[in-house]
FITORKOL-118387 format. One record per residue (C-alpha): x, y, z negated; residue number from 1. Coordinates in nm, 2 decimals. Each point is the difference from the previous one (the first is absolute). Example, Ala and Ser with C-alpha at 12.3 -4.5 7.8 and 13.67 -1.06 7.14 Angstrom:
+--------+--------+--------+-----+
!     xx !     yy !     zz ! num !
+--------+--------+--------+-----+
!   1.23 !  -0.45 !  -0.78 !   1 !
!   0.14 !   0.34 !   0.07 !   2 !
+--------+--------+--------+-----+
***
This chain:
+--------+--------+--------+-----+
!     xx !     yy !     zz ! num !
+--------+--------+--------+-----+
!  -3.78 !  -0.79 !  -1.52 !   1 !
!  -0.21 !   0.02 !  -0.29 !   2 !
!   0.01 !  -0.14 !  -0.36 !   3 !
!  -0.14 !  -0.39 !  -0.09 !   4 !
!  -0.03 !  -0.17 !  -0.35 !   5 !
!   0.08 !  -0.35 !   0.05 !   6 !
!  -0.17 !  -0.29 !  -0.21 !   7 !
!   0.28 !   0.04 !  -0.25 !   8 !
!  -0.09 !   0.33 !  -0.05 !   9 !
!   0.31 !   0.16 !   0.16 !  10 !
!   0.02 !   0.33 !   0.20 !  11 !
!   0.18 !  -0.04 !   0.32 !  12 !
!  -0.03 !   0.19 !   0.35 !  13 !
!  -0.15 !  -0.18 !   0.26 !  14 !
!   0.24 !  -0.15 !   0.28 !  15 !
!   0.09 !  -0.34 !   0.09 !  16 !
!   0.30 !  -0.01 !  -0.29 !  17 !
!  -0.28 !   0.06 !  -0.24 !  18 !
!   0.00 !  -0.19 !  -0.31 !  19 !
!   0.25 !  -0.25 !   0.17 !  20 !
!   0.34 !  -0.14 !  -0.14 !  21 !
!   0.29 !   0.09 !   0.25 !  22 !
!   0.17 !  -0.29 !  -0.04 !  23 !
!  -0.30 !  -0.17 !   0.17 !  24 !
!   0.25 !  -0.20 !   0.29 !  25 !
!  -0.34 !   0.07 !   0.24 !  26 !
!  -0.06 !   0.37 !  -0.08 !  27 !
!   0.35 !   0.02 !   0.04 !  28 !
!  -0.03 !  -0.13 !   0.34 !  29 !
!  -0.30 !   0.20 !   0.05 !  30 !
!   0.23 !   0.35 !  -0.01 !  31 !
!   0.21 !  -0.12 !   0.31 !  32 !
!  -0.22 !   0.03 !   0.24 !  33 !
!   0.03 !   0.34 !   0.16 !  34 !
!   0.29 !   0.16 !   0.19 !  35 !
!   0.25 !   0.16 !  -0.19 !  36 !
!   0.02 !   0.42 !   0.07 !  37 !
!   0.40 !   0.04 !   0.11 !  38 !
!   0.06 !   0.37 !  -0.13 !  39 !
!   0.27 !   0.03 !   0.20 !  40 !
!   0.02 !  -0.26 !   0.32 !  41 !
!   0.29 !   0.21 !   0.17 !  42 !
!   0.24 !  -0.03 !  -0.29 !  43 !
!   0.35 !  -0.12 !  -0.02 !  44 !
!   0.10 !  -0.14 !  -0.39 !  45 !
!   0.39 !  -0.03 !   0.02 !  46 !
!   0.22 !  -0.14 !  -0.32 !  47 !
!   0.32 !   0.12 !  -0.06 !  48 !
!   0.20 !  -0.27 !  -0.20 !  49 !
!   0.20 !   0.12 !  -0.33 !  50 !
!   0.28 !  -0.24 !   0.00 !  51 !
!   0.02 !  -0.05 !   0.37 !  52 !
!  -0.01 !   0.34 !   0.11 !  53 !
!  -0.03 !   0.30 !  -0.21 !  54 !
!   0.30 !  -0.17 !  -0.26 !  55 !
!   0.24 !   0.03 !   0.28 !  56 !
!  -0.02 !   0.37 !   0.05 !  57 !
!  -0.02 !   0.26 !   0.34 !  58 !
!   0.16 !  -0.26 !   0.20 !  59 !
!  -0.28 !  -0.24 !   0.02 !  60 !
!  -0.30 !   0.26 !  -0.14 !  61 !
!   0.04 !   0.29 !   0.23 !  62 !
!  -0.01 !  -0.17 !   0.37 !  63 !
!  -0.30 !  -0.15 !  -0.17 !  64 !
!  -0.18 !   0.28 !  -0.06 !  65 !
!   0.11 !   0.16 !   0.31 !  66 !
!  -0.16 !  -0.27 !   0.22 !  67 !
!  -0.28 !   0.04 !  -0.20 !  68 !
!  -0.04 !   0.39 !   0.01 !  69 !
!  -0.01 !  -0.09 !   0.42 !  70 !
!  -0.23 !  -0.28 !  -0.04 !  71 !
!  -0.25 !   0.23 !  -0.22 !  72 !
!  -0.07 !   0.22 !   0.32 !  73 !
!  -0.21 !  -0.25 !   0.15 !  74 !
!  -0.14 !  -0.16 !  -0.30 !  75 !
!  -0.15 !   0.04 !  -0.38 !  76 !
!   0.29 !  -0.14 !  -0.25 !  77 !
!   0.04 !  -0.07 !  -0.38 !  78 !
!   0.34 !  -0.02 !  -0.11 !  79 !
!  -0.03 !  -0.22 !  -0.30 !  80 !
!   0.33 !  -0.10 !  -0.21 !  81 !
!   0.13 !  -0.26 !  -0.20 !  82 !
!   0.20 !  -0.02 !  -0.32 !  83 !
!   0.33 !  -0.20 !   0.06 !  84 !
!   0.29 !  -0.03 !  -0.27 !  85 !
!  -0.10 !   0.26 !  -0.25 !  86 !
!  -0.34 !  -0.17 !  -0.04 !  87 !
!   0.16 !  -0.39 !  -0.06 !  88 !
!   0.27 !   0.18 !  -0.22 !  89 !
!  -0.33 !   0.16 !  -0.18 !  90 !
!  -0.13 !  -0.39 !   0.03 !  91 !
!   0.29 !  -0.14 !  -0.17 !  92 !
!   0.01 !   0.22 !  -0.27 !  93 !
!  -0.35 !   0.02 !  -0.11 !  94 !
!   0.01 !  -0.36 !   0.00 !  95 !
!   0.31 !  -0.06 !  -0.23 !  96 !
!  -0.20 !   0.26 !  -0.23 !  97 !
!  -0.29 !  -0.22 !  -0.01 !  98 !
!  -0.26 !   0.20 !   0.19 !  99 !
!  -0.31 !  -0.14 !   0.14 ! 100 !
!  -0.07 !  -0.01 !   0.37 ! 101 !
!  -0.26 !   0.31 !   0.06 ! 102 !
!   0.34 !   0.21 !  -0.18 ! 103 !
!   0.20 !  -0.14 !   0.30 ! 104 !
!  -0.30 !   0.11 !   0.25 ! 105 !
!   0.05 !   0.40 !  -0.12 ! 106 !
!   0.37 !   0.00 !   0.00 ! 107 !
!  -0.05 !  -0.19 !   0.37 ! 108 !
!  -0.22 !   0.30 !   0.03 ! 109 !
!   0.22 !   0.28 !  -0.02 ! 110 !
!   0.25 !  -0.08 !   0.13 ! 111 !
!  -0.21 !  -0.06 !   0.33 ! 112 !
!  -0.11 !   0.35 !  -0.05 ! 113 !
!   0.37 !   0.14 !   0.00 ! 114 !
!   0.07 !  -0.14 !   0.35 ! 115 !
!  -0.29 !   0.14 !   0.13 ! 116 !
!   0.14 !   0.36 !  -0.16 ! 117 !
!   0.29 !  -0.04 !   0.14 ! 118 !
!  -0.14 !  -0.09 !   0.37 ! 119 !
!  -0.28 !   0.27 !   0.01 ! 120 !
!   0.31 !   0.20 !  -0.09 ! 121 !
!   0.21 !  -0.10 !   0.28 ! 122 !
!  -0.32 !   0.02 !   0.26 ! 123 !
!  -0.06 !   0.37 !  -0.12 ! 124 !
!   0.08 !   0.15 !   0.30 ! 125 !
!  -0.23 !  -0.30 !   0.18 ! 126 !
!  -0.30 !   0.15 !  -0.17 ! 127 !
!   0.08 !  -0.26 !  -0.32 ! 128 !
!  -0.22 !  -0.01 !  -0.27 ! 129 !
!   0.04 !  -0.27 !  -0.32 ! 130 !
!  -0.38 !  -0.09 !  -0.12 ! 131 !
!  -0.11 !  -0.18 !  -0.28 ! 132 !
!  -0.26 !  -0.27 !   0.05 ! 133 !
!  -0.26 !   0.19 !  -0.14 ! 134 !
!   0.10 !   0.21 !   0.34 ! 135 !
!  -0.11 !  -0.21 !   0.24 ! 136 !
!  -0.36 !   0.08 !   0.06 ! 137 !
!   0.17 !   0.33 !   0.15 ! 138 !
!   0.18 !  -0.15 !   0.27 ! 139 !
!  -0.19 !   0.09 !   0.26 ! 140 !
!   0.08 !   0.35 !  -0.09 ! 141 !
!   0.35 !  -0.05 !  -0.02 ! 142 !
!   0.01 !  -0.10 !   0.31 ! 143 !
!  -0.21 !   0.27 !   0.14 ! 144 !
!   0.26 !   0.24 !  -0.17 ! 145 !
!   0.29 !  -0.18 !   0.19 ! 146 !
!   0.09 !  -0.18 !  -0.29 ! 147 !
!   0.21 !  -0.32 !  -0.09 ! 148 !
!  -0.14 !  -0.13 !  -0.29 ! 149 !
!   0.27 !  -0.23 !  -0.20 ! 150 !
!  -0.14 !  -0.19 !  -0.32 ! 151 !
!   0.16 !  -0.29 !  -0.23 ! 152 !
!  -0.16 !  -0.34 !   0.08 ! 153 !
!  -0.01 !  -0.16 !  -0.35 ! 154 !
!  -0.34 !  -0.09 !  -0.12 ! 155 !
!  -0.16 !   0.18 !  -0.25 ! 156 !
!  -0.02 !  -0.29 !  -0.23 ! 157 !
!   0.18 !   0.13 !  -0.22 ! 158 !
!  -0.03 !  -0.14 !  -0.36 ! 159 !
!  -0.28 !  -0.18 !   0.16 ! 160 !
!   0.22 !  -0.21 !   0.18 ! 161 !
!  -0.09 !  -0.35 !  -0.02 ! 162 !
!   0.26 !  -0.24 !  -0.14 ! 163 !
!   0.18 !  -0.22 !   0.26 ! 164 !
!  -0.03 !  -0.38 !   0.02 ! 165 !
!   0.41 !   0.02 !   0.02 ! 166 !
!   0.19 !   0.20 !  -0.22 ! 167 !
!  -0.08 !   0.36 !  -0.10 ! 168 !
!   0.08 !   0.19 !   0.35 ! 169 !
!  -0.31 !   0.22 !   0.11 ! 170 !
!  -0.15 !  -0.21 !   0.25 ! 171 !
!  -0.17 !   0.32 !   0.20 ! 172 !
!   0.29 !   0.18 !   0.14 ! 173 !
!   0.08 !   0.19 !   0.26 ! 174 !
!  -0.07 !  -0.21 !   0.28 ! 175 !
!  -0.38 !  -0.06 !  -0.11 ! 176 !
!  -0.06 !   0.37 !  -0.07 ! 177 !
!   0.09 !   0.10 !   0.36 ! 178 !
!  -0.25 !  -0.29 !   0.10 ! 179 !
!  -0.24 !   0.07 !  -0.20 ! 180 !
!   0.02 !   0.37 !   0.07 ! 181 !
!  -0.05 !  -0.09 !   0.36 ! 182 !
!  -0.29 !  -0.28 !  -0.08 ! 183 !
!  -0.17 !   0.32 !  -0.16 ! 184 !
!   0.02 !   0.31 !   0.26 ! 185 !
!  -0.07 !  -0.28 !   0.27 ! 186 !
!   0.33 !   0.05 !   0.13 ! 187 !
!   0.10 !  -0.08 !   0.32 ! 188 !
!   0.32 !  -0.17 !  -0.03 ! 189 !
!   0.25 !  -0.06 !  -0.33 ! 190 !
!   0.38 !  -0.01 !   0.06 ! 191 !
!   0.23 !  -0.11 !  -0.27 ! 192 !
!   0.32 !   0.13 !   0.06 ! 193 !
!   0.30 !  -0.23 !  -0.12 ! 194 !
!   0.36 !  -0.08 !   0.09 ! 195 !
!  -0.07 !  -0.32 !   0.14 ! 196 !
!  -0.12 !  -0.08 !   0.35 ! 197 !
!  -0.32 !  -0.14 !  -0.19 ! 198 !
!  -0.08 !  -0.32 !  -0.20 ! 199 !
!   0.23 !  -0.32 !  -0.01 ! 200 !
!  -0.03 !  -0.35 !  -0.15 ! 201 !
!   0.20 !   0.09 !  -0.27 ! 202 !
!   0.20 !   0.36 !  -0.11 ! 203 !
!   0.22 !   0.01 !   0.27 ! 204 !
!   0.26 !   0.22 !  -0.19 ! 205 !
!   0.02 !  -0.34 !  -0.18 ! 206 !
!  -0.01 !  -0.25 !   0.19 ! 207 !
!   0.13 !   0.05 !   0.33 ! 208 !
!  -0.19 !  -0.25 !   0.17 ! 209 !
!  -0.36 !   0.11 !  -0.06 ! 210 !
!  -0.21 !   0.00 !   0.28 ! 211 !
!  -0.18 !   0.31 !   0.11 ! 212 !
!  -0.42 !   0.00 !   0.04 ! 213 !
!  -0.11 !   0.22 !   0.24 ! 214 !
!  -0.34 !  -0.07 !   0.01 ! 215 !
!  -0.20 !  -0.16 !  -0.30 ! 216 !
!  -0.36 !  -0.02 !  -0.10 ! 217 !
!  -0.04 !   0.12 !  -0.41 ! 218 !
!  -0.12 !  -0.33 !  -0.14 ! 219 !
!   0.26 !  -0.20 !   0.20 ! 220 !
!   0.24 !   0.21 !  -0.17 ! 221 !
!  -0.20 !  -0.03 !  -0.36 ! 222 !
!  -0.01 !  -0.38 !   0.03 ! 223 !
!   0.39 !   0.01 !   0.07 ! 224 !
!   0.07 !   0.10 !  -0.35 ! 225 !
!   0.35 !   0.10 !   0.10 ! 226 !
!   0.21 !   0.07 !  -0.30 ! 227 !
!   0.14 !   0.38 !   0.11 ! 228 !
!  -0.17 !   0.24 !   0.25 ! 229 !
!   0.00 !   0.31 !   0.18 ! 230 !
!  -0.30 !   0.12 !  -0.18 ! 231 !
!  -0.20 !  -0.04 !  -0.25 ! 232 !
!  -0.23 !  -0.27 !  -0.09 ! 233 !
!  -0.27 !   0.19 !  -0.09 ! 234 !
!  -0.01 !   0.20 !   0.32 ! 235 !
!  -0.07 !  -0.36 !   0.15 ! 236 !
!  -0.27 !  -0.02 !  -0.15 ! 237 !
!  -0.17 !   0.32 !   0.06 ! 238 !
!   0.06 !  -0.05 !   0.37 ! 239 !
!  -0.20 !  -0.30 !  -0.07 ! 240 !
!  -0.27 !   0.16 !  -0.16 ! 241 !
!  -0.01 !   0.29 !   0.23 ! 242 !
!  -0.30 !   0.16 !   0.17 ! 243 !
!   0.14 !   0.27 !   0.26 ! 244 !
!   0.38 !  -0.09 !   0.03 ! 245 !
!   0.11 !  -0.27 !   0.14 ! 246 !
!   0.35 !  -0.02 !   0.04 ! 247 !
!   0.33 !   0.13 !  -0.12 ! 248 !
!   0.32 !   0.07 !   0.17 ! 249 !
!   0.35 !  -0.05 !  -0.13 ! 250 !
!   0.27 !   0.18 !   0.14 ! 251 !
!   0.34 !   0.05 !   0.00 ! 252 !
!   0.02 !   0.42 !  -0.06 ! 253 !
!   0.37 !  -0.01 !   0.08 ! 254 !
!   0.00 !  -0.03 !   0.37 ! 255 !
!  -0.12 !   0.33 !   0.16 ! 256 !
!  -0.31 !  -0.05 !   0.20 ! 257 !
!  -0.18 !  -0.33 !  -0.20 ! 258 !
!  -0.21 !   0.22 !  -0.24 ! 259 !
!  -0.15 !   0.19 !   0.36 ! 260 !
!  -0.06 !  -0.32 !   0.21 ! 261 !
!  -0.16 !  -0.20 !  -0.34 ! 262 !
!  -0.22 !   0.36 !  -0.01 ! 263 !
!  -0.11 !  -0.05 !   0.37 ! 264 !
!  -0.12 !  -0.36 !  -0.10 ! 265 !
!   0.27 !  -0.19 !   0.14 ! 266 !
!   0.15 !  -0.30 !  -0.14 ! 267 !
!   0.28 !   0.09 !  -0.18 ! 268 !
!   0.17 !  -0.19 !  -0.27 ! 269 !
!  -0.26 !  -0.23 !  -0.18 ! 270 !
!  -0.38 !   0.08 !  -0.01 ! 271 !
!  -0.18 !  -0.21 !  -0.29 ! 272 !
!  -0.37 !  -0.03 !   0.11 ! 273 !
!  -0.37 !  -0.12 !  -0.09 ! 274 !
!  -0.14 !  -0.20 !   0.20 ! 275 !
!  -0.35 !   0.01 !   0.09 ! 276 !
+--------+--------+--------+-----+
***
Protein backbone atom coordinates (compact mmCIF):
# COMPACT_ATOMS: atom_id res chain seq x y z
CA UNK A 1 0.00 0.00 0.00
CA UNK A 2 1.33 3.27 -0.63
CA UNK A 3 0.30 6.94 0.19
CA UNK A 4 -2.52 9.00 -2.14
CA UNK A 5 -3.69 12.77 -1.83
CA UNK A 6 -7.19 12.81 -2.63
CA UNK A 7 -8.94 15.83 -4.45
CA UNK A 8 -9.58 17.31 -1.07
CA UNK A 9 -6.14 17.34 -0.37
CA UNK A 10 -6.18 14.57 2.33
CA UNK A 11 -3.51 11.93 3.05
CA UNK A 12 -4.83 8.48 3.27
CA UNK A 13 -3.27 4.95 2.52
CA UNK A 14 -4.45 3.31 -0.38
CA UNK A 15 -7.07 0.34 0.12
CA UNK A 16 -10.53 -0.04 -0.79
CA UNK A 17 -11.72 1.85 2.79
CA UNK A 18 -9.79 4.75 1.45
CA UNK A 19 -11.24 8.07 1.93
CA UNK A 20 -14.70 6.28 2.45
CA UNK A 21 -17.36 6.90 5.27
CA UNK A 22 -17.96 3.51 7.25
CA UNK A 23 -21.29 4.10 7.70
CA UNK A 24 -21.69 3.72 3.91
CA UNK A 25 -24.74 0.74 4.22
CA UNK A 26 -22.84 -0.68 0.80
CA UNK A 27 -19.18 -0.57 1.97
CA UNK A 28 -20.55 -2.03 4.88
CA UNK A 29 -21.82 -4.82 2.84
CA UNK A 30 -18.74 -4.84 0.89
CA UNK A 31 -16.64 -6.18 4.22
CA UNK A 32 -18.83 -9.36 4.54
CA UNK A 33 -17.83 -11.02 1.88
CA UNK A 34 -15.00 -13.40 2.82
CA UNK A 35 -15.00 -16.34 5.29
CA UNK A 36 -14.44 -15.66 8.74
CA UNK A 37 -10.80 -17.24 10.22
CA UNK A 38 -12.28 -19.57 13.40
CA UNK A 39 -9.12 -19.29 15.75
CA UNK A 40 -10.16 -22.09 17.52
CA UNK A 41 -12.86 -24.54 15.51
CA UNK A 42 -12.35 -27.35 18.19
CA UNK A 43 -13.44 -25.32 21.10
CA UNK A 44 -15.99 -25.94 23.80
CA UNK A 45 -17.40 -22.19 25.46
CA UNK A 46 -19.38 -23.46 28.62
CA UNK A 47 -21.29 -20.89 31.05
CA UNK A 48 -21.65 -21.51 34.48
CA UNK A 49 -24.70 -19.62 35.86
CA UNK A 50 -24.28 -17.40 39.23
CA UNK A 51 -27.63 -17.68 40.66
CA UNK A 52 -28.49 -21.04 39.36
CA UNK A 53 -25.46 -22.77 40.18
CA UNK A 54 -22.41 -21.38 41.80
CA UNK A 55 -25.10 -19.46 44.60
CA UNK A 56 -26.08 -22.85 45.85
CA UNK A 57 -22.74 -24.13 46.86
CA UNK A 58 -20.51 -27.76 46.47
CA UNK A 59 -23.69 -29.57 46.16
CA UNK A 60 -24.67 -28.41 42.77
CA UNK A 61 -20.90 -26.73 41.71
CA UNK A 62 -18.67 -29.69 42.35
CA UNK A 63 -20.43 -32.71 40.27
CA UNK A 64 -20.31 -29.89 37.78
CA UNK A 65 -17.05 -29.43 37.49
CA UNK A 66 -16.28 -33.02 37.89
CA UNK A 67 -18.16 -33.97 34.78
CA UNK A 68 -16.49 -31.44 33.22
CA UNK A 69 -12.77 -32.22 34.34
CA UNK A 70 -13.85 -35.95 32.43
CA UNK A 71 -15.41 -34.30 29.53
CA UNK A 72 -12.05 -31.99 29.11
CA UNK A 73 -10.01 -35.27 28.16
CA UNK A 74 -11.51 -35.46 24.93
CA UNK A 75 -12.06 -31.96 24.13
CA UNK A 76 -10.73 -28.05 24.41
CA UNK A 77 -13.11 -26.25 27.16
CA UNK A 78 -13.59 -22.72 28.61
CA UNK A 79 -15.21 -22.60 31.80
CA UNK A 80 -16.84 -19.26 31.84
CA UNK A 81 -19.03 -18.06 34.98
CA UNK A 82 -21.77 -15.97 35.84
CA UNK A 83 -22.53 -13.49 38.56
CA UNK A 84 -25.77 -14.66 40.42
CA UNK A 85 -27.09 -12.86 43.78
CA UNK A 86 -24.13 -10.82 44.80
CA UNK A 87 -24.19 -9.14 41.39
CA UNK A 88 -28.35 -8.12 41.51
CA UNK A 89 -27.71 -7.27 45.21
CA UNK A 90 -24.74 -4.95 43.68
CA UNK A 91 -27.72 -4.08 40.99
CA UNK A 92 -30.07 -2.96 43.51
CA UNK A 93 -27.94 -1.00 45.37
CA UNK A 94 -26.13 0.96 42.90
CA UNK A 95 -29.49 1.74 41.61
CA UNK A 96 -31.11 3.09 44.81
CA UNK A 97 -27.80 5.36 44.91
CA UNK A 98 -28.50 6.74 41.69
CA UNK A 99 -25.72 5.29 39.49
CA UNK A 100 -25.75 5.19 35.87
CA UNK A 101 -25.77 1.92 33.88
CA UNK A 102 -21.94 1.45 32.65
CA UNK A 103 -21.42 1.68 37.02
CA UNK A 104 -23.69 -1.33 37.12
CA UNK A 105 -21.68 -3.08 34.06
CA UNK A 106 -18.20 -2.92 36.46
CA UNK A 107 -19.79 -4.01 39.61
CA UNK A 108 -21.53 -6.94 37.19
CA UNK A 109 -17.95 -7.26 36.30
CA UNK A 110 -16.28 -8.26 39.33
CA UNK A 111 -18.25 -10.05 40.72
CA UNK A 112 -18.08 -12.39 37.55
CA UNK A 113 -14.47 -12.37 38.02
CA UNK A 114 -14.79 -13.71 41.74
CA UNK A 115 -16.64 -16.87 40.59
CA UNK A 116 -14.18 -17.59 38.18
CA UNK A 117 -11.49 -17.32 41.31
CA UNK A 118 -13.15 -19.33 43.16
CA UNK A 119 -13.63 -22.22 40.26
CA UNK A 120 -10.00 -22.01 38.90
CA UNK A 121 -9.53 -22.57 42.60
CA UNK A 122 -11.54 -25.53 42.98
CA UNK A 123 -10.15 -27.07 39.47
CA UNK A 124 -6.49 -26.58 40.75
CA UNK A 125 -5.66 -29.99 40.98
CA UNK A 126 -7.55 -30.29 37.16
CA UNK A 127 -4.78 -28.20 35.82
CA UNK A 128 -7.23 -24.81 36.66
CA UNK A 129 -6.13 -21.66 35.74
CA UNK A 130 -8.44 -18.19 36.15
CA UNK A 131 -7.56 -15.83 32.97
CA UNK A 132 -8.52 -12.53 32.34
CA UNK A 133 -9.83 -11.60 28.99
CA UNK A 134 -6.89 -9.95 27.99
CA UNK A 135 -5.71 -13.88 28.38
CA UNK A 136 -7.29 -15.36 25.81
CA UNK A 137 -5.08 -15.05 22.83
CA UNK A 138 -2.92 -17.62 25.01
CA UNK A 139 -5.28 -20.34 24.94
CA UNK A 140 -3.80 -22.40 22.82
CA UNK A 141 -0.93 -22.55 25.18
CA UNK A 142 -2.88 -23.31 27.99
CA UNK A 143 -4.12 -26.02 26.62
CA UNK A 144 -0.85 -27.29 25.35
CA UNK A 145 0.29 -26.96 29.09
CA UNK A 146 -2.66 -29.20 30.17
CA UNK A 147 -4.51 -26.35 31.24
CA UNK A 148 -8.25 -25.46 32.13
CA UNK A 149 -8.59 -22.07 31.52
CA UNK A 150 -11.66 -20.45 33.67
CA UNK A 151 -12.54 -16.68 32.83
CA UNK A 152 -15.69 -14.31 33.98
CA UNK A 153 -18.03 -13.92 30.99
CA UNK A 154 -19.23 -10.20 31.56
CA UNK A 155 -18.41 -7.97 28.78
CA UNK A 156 -15.94 -5.50 28.94
CA UNK A 157 -18.32 -2.68 28.47
CA UNK A 158 -17.75 -1.46 31.30
CA UNK A 159 -18.59 2.25 31.85
CA UNK A 160 -19.12 2.04 28.13
CA UNK A 161 -22.11 0.15 28.61
CA UNK A 162 -24.87 1.36 26.60
CA UNK A 163 -27.98 2.44 28.40
CA UNK A 164 -30.92 -0.09 28.12
CA UNK A 165 -34.23 0.63 26.33
CA UNK A 166 -35.87 -0.78 29.84
CA UNK A 167 -34.71 0.28 33.06
CA UNK A 168 -31.05 0.66 34.09
CA UNK A 169 -30.02 -3.22 34.24
CA UNK A 170 -26.73 -3.80 32.07
CA UNK A 171 -28.14 -5.29 29.10
CA UNK A 172 -24.67 -7.28 28.15
CA UNK A 173 -24.46 -9.83 30.84
CA UNK A 174 -23.29 -12.92 31.25
CA UNK A 175 -25.04 -14.89 28.93
CA UNK A 176 -23.92 -12.62 25.76
CA UNK A 177 -20.20 -12.57 26.93
CA UNK A 178 -19.96 -16.43 26.80
CA UNK A 179 -21.64 -15.95 23.22
CA UNK A 180 -19.81 -13.65 22.18
CA UNK A 181 -16.57 -15.08 23.49
CA UNK A 182 -17.43 -18.14 21.42
CA UNK A 183 -18.64 -15.95 18.18
CA UNK A 184 -14.96 -14.66 18.47
CA UNK A 185 -12.49 -17.78 18.97
CA UNK A 186 -14.83 -19.47 16.40
CA UNK A 187 -15.89 -21.73 18.85
CA UNK A 188 -17.35 -24.86 18.30
CA UNK A 189 -20.17 -25.16 20.47
CA UNK A 190 -21.61 -22.68 23.52
CA UNK A 191 -23.33 -24.31 26.52
CA UNK A 192 -25.15 -22.28 29.06
CA UNK A 193 -25.36 -24.00 32.04
CA UNK A 194 -28.67 -23.27 34.12
CA UNK A 195 -30.96 -24.94 36.59
CA UNK A 196 -33.67 -25.41 34.29
CA UNK A 197 -34.20 -28.13 31.68
CA UNK A 198 -33.91 -25.11 29.11
CA UNK A 199 -36.23 -22.31 27.96
CA UNK A 200 -40.19 -22.20 28.74
CA UNK A 201 -43.01 -19.99 27.67
CA UNK A 202 -42.90 -18.22 30.69
CA UNK A 203 -40.41 -18.56 34.19
CA UNK A 204 -41.49 -21.75 35.10
CA UNK A 205 -40.51 -21.18 38.80
CA UNK A 206 -43.50 -18.84 38.31
CA UNK A 207 -45.85 -20.04 36.57
CA UNK A 208 -46.24 -23.62 36.71
CA UNK A 209 -47.76 -24.05 33.57
CA UNK A 210 -45.19 -22.71 31.07
CA UNK A 211 -44.47 -24.76 28.34
CA UNK A 212 -41.05 -25.92 27.60
CA UNK A 213 -39.22 -25.04 23.91
CA UNK A 214 -36.99 -27.45 22.92
CA UNK A 215 -36.12 -26.36 19.71
CA UNK A 216 -36.39 -22.64 18.46
CA UNK A 217 -35.01 -20.61 15.62
CA UNK A 218 -33.43 -17.00 17.22
CA UNK A 219 -35.79 -14.56 15.45
CA UNK A 220 -38.90 -16.81 16.20
CA UNK A 221 -37.83 -16.33 19.66
CA UNK A 222 -37.01 -12.36 19.09
CA UNK A 223 -40.37 -11.79 17.47
CA UNK A 224 -42.11 -13.54 20.63
CA UNK A 225 -41.24 -10.76 22.83
CA UNK A 226 -41.86 -12.93 25.84
CA UNK A 227 -41.96 -10.92 28.95
CA UNK A 228 -39.23 -13.17 31.20
CA UNK A 229 -36.51 -15.49 29.74
CA UNK A 230 -33.87 -17.81 30.37
CA UNK A 231 -31.36 -15.57 28.86
CA UNK A 232 -30.64 -12.53 27.93
CA UNK A 233 -32.04 -10.42 25.21
CA UNK A 234 -29.07 -9.28 23.98
CA UNK A 235 -27.51 -12.63 23.52
CA UNK A 236 -30.51 -13.02 21.04
CA UNK A 237 -29.45 -10.86 19.17
CA UNK A 238 -25.80 -11.55 18.73
CA UNK A 239 -26.81 -15.07 17.76
CA UNK A 240 -28.61 -13.19 15.10
CA UNK A 241 -25.86 -11.28 14.04
CA UNK A 242 -23.41 -14.02 14.16
CA UNK A 243 -20.84 -15.07 11.62
CA UNK A 244 -19.23 -18.51 12.95
CA UNK A 245 -21.63 -19.66 15.70
CA UNK A 246 -24.69 -20.76 15.12
CA UNK A 247 -26.36 -22.04 17.88
CA UNK A 248 -26.54 -22.22 21.65
CA UNK A 249 -27.42 -24.82 24.07
CA UNK A 250 -29.27 -24.51 27.29
CA UNK A 251 -28.95 -27.00 29.76
CA UNK A 252 -29.95 -28.18 32.89
CA UNK A 253 -26.30 -28.57 34.90
CA UNK A 254 -27.99 -30.38 37.74
CA UNK A 255 -28.57 -33.78 36.27
CA UNK A 256 -25.18 -35.62 35.93
CA UNK A 257 -24.42 -36.43 32.41
CA UNK A 258 -26.46 -33.32 30.28
CA UNK A 259 -23.37 -30.97 30.20
CA UNK A 260 -21.38 -34.27 28.39
CA UNK A 261 -24.11 -35.37 25.89
CA UNK A 262 -24.92 -31.32 25.01
CA UNK A 263 -20.76 -31.38 24.46
CA UNK A 264 -21.04 -34.38 22.07
CA UNK A 265 -23.68 -32.29 20.04
CA UNK A 266 -26.61 -33.97 21.11
CA UNK A 267 -29.89 -32.48 21.69
CA UNK A 268 -30.13 -31.79 25.18
CA UNK A 269 -32.42 -29.36 26.80
CA UNK A 270 -33.22 -26.40 24.33
CA UNK A 271 -30.84 -25.41 21.40
CA UNK A 272 -31.68 -21.76 20.14
CA UNK A 273 -30.45 -21.61 16.48
CA UNK A 274 -29.86 -19.45 13.22
CA UNK A 275 -31.20 -20.44 10.54
CA UNK A 276 -29.67 -20.32 7.18
Amino acid sequence: MSLKRDASGRLHIESRLMGESLMDKTLLASTDGQPIYRLMPDLNVVKIGGQSIIDRGRAAVLPILDELVEARRSRKILITTGGGTRARHAYAIATDLGMPTGVLAKLGSSISEQNALMLAILLSQHGGVKIGHDDLHKLPNYFAMGGLPVTHAMPPYGLFETPPALGRIPPHRTDVGAFLLAEVMGAQRCVLIKDEQGLYSADPKKEPAAKFIAEIEVNELLARDLNDLAVERSMLEVLRDARSLREVFIVNGLERGNITRALQGEHIGTRIFKAG
